[in-house]
N, C-alpha and C positions, 0 to 999 in steps of 0.2 A: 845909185840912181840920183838924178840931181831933181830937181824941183819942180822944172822944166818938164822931164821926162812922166812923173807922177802928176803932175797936172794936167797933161797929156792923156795919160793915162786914164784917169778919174773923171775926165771928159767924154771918153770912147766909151766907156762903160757907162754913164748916163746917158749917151747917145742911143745907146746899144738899148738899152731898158725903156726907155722913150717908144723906140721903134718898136718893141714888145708890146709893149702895153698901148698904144696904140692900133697895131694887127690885131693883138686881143680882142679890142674897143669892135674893130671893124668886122672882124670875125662874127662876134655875138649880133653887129648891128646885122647882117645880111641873114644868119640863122636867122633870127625874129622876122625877119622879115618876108624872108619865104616861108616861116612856119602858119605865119597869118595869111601869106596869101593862099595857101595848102587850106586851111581852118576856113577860110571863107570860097573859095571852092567849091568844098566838101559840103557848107551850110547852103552853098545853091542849089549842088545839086543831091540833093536831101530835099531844099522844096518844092525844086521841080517834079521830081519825085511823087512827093504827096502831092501836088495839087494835080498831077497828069491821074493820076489813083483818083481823087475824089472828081476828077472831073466825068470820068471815063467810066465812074460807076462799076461794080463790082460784077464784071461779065465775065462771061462761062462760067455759071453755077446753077447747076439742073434744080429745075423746080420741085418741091417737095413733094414726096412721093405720096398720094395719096391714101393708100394702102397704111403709111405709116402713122397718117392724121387720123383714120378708121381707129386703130388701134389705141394710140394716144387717147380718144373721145373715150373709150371702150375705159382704161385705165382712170382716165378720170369720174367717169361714173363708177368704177368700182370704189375711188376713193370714200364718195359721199355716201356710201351705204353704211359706214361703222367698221367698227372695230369686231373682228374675229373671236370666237369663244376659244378660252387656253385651257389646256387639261394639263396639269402637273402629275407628270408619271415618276415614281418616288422608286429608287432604286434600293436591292434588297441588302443584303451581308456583304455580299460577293460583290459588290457595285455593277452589277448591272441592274440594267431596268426592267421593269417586272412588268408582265404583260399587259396590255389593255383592256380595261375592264368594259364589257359589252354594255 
């Protein structure tokens, strides 16, 4: 091979790498840039979203049942009464528990 030919040569191949690493360049630059346009999208409509929600207030949900406010009231008055009396029933050889004493 003459001089000529390898210079030649050595030129096509930095040619060739140029053009690679270039498409590379161009490649990454267009991903990124539909990734963002995708991410910011996505962040519209996420706050469209929420603000159509907070706008529109939380409808269709039945009102509470009052029967179960009865009860609730009822529960909470039992709270305030105290604490319950515990009888500690002691178990015999056999580990069961031995009967209750009248």
């Amino acid at each position: 091979m003459t001089s000529l030919e390898i210079a030649l040569l050595t030129a096509i191949v930095i040619l060739m790498t140029m053009i690679q690493v270039f498409a590379t360049f161009k490649i990454v630059q267009i991903s990124t840039s539909t990734l963002v346009q995708s991410v910011h999208q996505l962040d519209t409509a996420i706050a469209e979203a929420i603000s159509s929600v907070v706008e529109q207030g939380v409808a269709n949900f039945e009102p509470p049942n009052p029967l179960i406010g009865i009860l609730a009231d009822v529960m909470k008055q039992n709270l305030n009464k105290g604490t319950a009396e515990v009888q500690v029933i002691e178990r015999d050889e056999s580990g069961k528990f031995s009967k209750l004493q009248e």
